[in-house]
C-alpha positions as CSV (number, residue, x, y, z in Angstrom):
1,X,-24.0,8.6,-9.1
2,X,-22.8,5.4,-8.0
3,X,-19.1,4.9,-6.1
4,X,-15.6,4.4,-7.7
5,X,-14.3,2.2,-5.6
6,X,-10.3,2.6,-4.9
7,X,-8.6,-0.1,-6.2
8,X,-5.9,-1.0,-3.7
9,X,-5.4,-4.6,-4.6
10,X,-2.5,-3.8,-6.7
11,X,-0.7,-1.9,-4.0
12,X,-1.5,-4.5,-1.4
13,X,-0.2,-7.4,-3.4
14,X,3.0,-5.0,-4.1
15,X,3.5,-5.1,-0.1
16,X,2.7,-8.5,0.5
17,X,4.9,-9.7,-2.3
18,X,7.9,-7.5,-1.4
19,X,7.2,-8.5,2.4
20,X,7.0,-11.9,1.7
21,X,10.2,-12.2,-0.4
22,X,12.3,-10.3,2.5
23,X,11.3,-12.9,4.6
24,X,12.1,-15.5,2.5
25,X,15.3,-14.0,1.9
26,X,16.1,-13.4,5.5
27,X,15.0,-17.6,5.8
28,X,17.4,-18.8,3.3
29,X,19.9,-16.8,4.1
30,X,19.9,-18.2,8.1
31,X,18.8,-21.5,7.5
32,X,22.8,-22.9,6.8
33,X,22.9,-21.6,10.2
34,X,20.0,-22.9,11.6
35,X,21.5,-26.1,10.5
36,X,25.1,-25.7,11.2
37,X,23.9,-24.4,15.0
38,X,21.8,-28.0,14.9
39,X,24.5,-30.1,13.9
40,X,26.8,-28.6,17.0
41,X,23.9,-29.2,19.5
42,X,23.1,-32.5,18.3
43,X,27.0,-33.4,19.5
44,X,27.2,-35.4,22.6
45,X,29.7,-32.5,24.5
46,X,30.2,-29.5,23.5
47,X,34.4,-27.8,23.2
48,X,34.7,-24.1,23.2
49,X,35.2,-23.8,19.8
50,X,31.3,-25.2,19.4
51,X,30.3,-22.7,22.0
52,X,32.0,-19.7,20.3
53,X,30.7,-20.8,16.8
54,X,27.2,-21.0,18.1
55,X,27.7,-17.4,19.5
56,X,28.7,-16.7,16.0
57,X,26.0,-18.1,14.8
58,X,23.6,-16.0,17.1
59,X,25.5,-12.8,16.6
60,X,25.3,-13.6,12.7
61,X,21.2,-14.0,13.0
62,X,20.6,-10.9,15.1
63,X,22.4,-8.5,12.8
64,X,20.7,-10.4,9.6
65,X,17.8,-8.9,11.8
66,X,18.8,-5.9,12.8
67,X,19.6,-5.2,9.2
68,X,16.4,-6.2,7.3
69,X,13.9,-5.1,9.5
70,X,14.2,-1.1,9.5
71,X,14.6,-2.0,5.4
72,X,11.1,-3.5,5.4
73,X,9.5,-1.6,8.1
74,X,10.3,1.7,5.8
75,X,9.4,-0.8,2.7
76,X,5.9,-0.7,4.3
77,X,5.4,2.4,5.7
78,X,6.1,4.4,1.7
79,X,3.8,1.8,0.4
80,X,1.1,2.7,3.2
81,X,1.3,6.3,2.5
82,X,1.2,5.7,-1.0
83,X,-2.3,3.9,-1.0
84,X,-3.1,6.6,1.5
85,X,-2.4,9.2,-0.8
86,X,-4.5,7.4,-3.6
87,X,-7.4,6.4,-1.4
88,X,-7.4,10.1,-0.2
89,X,-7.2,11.4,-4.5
90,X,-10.3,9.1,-5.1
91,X,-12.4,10.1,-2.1
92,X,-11.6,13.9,-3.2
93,X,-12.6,13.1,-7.1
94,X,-15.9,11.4,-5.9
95,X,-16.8,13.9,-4.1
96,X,-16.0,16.1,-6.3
97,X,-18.1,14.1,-8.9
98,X,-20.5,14.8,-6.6
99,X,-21.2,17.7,-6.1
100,X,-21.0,19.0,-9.2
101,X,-23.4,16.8,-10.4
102,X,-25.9,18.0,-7.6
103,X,-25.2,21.5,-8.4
104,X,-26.0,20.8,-12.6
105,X,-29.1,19.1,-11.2
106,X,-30.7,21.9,-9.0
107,X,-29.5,24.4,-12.0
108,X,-31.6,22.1,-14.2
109,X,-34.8,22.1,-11.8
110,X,-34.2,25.7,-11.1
111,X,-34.0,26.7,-14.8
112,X,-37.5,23.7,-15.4
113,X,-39.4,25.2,-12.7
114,X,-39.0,28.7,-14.2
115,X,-36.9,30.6,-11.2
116,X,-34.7,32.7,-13.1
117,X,-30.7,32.6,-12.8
118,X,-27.8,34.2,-12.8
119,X,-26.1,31.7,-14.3
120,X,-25.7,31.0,-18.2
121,X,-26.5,27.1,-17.9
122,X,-26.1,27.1,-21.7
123,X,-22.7,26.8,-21.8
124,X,-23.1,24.4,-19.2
125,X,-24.9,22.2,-21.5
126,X,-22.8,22.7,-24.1
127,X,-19.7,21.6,-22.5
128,X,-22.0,18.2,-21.2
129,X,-22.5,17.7,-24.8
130,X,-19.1,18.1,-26.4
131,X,-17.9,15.0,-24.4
132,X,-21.3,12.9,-26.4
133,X,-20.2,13.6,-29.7
C-alpha cells in the first residue's frame, strides 16, 4: 500500500499569505511616518516641536507593533495546530489503512494455506466486493 501524503500546501500558503498581508499592512500603514520622521531629520536644526513629533512618531510605530504582533503570532499558532491536527488524522488513517490490510492479507494466506479460523472471512469478502460493483 503506498503513502497518502498530507497535503499541507494549502494550509501553508493560507499562513504565508495572511502573514504576508499583515506585514504589508503594518508597512503601509507606518511608511507616512517613516517619511514624515525623514522629512524632520533631513531639517538643518531641529525645534521641540520636531523632537516631540518624532516621539510621536515612535510611540505611534511601537504600538502599531505592539498591536499586530500578538494578532499574528495567535494567526499562526491556530493555523499550526490546525495542520497538526490534519497531519496527525492522515498518519492515523494510513495506518489504519494499514493494518487492516495486513490483517485481510494473513486472513487470506491463513484461509489458502488451509489453517482453519475462527473468523467468517466471507463476509469479509463480501463487503471488499460491494465497493467493485
Amino acid at each position: 500500500m503506498e503513502g497518502v501524503p498530507y497535503e499541507h500546501t494549502s494550509e501553508q500558503k493560507k499562513i504565508v499569505e495572511t502573514f504576508q498581508r499583515d506585514v504589508k499592512d503594518v508597512a503601509a500603514t507606518v511608511k507616512p511616518q517613516v517619511d514624515e520622521a525623514r522629512a524632520i531629520l533631513a531639517k538643518k536644526s531641529l525645534g521641540k516641536a520636531d523632537r516631540e513629533r518624532l516621539a510621536s512618531i515612535i510611540q505611534k510605530i511601537v504600538r502599531l507593533y505592539s498591536d499586530k504582533a500578538p494578532h499574528v503570532a495567535e494567526m499562526f499558532n491556530e493555523a499550526t495546530d490546525t495542520m497538526l491536527t490534519h497531519a496527525k488524522a492522515e498518519v492515523e488513517a494510513y495506518a489504519t489503512a494499514v493494518i487492516h490490510s495486513a490483517g485481510l492479507e494473513s486472513l487470506r494466506s491463513k484461509q489458502e494455506a488451509g489453517v482453519p479460523s475462527i473468523i467468517d472471512t466471507s463476509t469479509t469478502r463480501k463487503i471488499e466486493g460491494e465497493g467493485n460493483g
